[in-house]
Structure formats: structure tokens, C-alpha cells
Short mmCIF file of the C-alpha atoms (twelve columns), coordinates in Angstrom:
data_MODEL
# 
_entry.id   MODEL 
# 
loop_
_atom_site.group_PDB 
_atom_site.id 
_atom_site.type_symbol 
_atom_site.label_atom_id 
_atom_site.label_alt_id 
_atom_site.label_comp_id 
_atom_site.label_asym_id 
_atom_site.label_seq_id 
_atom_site.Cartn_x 
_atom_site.Cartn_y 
_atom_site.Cartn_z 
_atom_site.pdbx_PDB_model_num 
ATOM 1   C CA . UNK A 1   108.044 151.051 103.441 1 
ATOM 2   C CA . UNK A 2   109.971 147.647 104.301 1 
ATOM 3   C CA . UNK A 3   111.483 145.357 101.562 1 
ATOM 4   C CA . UNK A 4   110.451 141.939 101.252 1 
ATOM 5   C CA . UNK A 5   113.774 140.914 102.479 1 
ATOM 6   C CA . UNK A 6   113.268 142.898 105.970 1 
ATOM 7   C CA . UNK A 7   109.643 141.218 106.441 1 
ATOM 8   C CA . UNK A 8   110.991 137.936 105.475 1 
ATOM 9   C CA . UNK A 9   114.133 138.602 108.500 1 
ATOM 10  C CA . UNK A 10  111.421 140.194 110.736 1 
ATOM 11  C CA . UNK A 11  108.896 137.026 110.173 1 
ATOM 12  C CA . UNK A 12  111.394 134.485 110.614 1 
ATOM 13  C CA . UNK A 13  113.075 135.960 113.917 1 
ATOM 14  C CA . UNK A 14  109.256 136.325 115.147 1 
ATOM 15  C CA . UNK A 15  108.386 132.725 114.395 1 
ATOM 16  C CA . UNK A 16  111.837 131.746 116.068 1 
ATOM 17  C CA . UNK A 17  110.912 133.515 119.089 1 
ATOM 18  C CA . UNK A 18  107.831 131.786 119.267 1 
ATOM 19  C CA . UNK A 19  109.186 128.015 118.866 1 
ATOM 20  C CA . UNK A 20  107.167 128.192 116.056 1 
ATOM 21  C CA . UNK A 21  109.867 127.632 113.420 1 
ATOM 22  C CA . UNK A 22  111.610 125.132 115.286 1 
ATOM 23  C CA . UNK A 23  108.524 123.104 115.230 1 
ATOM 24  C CA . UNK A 24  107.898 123.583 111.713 1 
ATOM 25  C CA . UNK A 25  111.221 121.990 110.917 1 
ATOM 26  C CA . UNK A 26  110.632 119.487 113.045 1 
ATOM 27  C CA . UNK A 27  107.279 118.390 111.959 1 
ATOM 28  C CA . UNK A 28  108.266 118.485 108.275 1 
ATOM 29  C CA . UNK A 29  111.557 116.220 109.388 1 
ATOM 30  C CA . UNK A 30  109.353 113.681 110.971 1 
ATOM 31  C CA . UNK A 31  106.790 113.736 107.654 1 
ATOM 32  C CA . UNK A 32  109.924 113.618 105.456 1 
ATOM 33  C CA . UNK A 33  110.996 110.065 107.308 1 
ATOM 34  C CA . UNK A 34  107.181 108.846 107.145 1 
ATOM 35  C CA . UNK A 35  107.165 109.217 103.726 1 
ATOM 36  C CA . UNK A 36  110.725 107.890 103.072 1 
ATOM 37  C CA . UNK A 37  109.834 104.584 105.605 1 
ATOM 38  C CA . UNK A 38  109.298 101.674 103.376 1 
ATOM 39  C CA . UNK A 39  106.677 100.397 104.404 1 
ATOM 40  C CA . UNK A 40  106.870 97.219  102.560 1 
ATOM 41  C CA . UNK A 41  109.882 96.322  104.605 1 
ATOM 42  C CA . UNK A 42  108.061 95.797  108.355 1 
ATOM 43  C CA . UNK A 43  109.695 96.611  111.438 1 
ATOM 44  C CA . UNK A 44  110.346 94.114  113.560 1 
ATOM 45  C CA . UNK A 45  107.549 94.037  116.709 1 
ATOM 46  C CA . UNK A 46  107.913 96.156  119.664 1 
ATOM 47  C CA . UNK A 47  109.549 93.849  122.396 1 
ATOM 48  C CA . UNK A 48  108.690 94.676  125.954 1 
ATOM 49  C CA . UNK A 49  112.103 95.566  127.052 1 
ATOM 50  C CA . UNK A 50  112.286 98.444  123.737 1 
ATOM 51  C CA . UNK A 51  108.656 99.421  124.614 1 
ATOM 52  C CA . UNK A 52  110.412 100.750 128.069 1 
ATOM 53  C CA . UNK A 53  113.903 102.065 126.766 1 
ATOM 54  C CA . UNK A 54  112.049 103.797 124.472 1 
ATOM 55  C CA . UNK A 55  109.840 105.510 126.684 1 
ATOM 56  C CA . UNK A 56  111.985 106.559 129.314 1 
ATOM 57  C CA . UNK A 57  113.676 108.041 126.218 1 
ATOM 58  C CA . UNK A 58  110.915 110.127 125.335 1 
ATOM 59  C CA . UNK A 59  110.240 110.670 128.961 1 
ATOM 60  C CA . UNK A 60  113.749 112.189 128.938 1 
ATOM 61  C CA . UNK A 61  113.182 114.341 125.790 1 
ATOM 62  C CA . UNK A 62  110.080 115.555 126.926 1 
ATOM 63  C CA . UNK A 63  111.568 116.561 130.737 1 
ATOM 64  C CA . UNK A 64  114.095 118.171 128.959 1 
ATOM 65  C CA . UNK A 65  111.694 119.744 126.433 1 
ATOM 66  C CA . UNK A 66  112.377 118.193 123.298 1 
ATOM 67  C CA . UNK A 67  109.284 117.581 122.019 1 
ATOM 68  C CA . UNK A 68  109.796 117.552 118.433 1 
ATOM 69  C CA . UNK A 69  112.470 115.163 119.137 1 
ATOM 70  C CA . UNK A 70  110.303 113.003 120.922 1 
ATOM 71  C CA . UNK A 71  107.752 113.073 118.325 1 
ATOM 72  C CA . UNK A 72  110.162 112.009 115.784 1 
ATOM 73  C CA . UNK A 73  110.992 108.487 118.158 1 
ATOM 74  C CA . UNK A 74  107.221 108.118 118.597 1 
ATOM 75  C CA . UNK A 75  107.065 108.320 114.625 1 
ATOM 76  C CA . UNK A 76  109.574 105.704 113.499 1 
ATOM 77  C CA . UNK A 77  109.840 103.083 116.783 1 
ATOM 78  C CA . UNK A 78  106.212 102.815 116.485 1 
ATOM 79  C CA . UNK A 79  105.898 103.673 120.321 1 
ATOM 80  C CA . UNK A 80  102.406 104.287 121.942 1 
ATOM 81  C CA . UNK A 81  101.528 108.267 120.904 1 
ATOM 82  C CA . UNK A 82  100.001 107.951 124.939 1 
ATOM 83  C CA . UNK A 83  102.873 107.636 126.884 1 
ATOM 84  C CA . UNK A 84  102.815 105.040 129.317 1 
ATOM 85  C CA . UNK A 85  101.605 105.451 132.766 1 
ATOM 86  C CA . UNK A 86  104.542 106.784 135.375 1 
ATOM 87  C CA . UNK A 87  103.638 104.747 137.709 1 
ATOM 88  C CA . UNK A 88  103.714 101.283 135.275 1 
ATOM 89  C CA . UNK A 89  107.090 102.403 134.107 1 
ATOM 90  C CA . UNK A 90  108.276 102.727 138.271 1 
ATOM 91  C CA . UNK A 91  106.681 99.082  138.818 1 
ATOM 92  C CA . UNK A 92  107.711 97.268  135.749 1 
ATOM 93  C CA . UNK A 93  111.478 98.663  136.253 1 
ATOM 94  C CA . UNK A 94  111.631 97.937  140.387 1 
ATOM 95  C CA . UNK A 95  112.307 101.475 141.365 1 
ATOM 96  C CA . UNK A 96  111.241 104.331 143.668 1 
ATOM 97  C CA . UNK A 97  109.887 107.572 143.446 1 
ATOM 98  C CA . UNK A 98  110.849 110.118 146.176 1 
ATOM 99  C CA . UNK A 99  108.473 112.195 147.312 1 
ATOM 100 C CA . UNK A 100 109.788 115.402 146.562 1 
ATOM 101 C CA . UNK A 101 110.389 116.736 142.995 1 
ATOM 102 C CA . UNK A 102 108.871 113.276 141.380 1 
ATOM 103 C CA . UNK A 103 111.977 112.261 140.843 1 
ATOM 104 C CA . UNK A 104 112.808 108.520 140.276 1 
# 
């Protein structure tokens, strides 16, 4: 019969493998900084030029697959949860998207 102490190594390389703990961490970090966020000191507003930083931030943490990451930024910049359209982000910016590989 296995120990506590294997089930506990066995469960937490399982959940690893998964992404599970990772996530876990991540979503108790980003509920540890809501709760520590004073919210009686405001942020200041969203300004149209952070609005975009910021997402082509989180569009670069979710390419890369950082989504717990991203979800952290989304949490305390106060950034849309619906990402902005691509295709705003390409016009309000001036750029180009080549055809192949939807890269910009």
C-alpha cells in the first residue's frame, strides 16, 4: 500500500503534467492581488494608447501561451476580459498583416 507522502508526489507530478498546478498557482496569485488591491485608492482611467500596449501585451502572452500571465494583466490594468478585435488593433496602429502565418 502507498504512503501518503508517495500519493501526495504522485498527485502533484500528475497535476503538473496536466498544467493543472501551474494554473492553480496562478489563479490563486491573481485572487491574492484582487484582494490585496485597495480599492479605495482608484486607478487612474485606461488611456487609449495603454488600452493598446496592453493588449498587444496580452496578445504576446497568449501567442506565447502564457495565459495565466495574461490573466493576471487583465486583472490589475483593468483591460477588456474580450480582447480586442485583431483587425482594430492592425488599423488603429497603421500596420499590415501578411498573408501567410497572420503575422503582423
Amino acid at each position: 500500500m502507498a504512503t501518503v507522502a508517495e500519493l501526495k508526489a504522485v498527485l502533484k507530478d500528475t497535476l503538473e503534467k496536466k498544467g493543472v498546478l501551474g494554473h492553480l498557482k496562478a489563479r490563486i496569485r491573481a485572487e491574492v492581488f484582487k484582494a490585496l488591491d485597495d480599492e479605495r485608492e482608484p486607478r487612474p482611467p485606461l488611456s487609449h494608447e495603454n488600452l493598446l500596449i496592453n493588449e498587444l501585451i496580452r496578445e504576446y502572452l497568449e501567442f506565447n501561451k502564457y495565459k495565466y500571465t495574461s490573466s493576471v494583466l487583465v486583472a490589475e490594468s483593468g483591460q477588456p476580459v474580450v480582447p480586442l478585435d485583431r483587425q482594430f488593433l492592425i488599423h488603429e496602429l497603421n500596420l499590415f498583416e501578411e498573408p501567410k502565418g497572420n503575422t503582423v
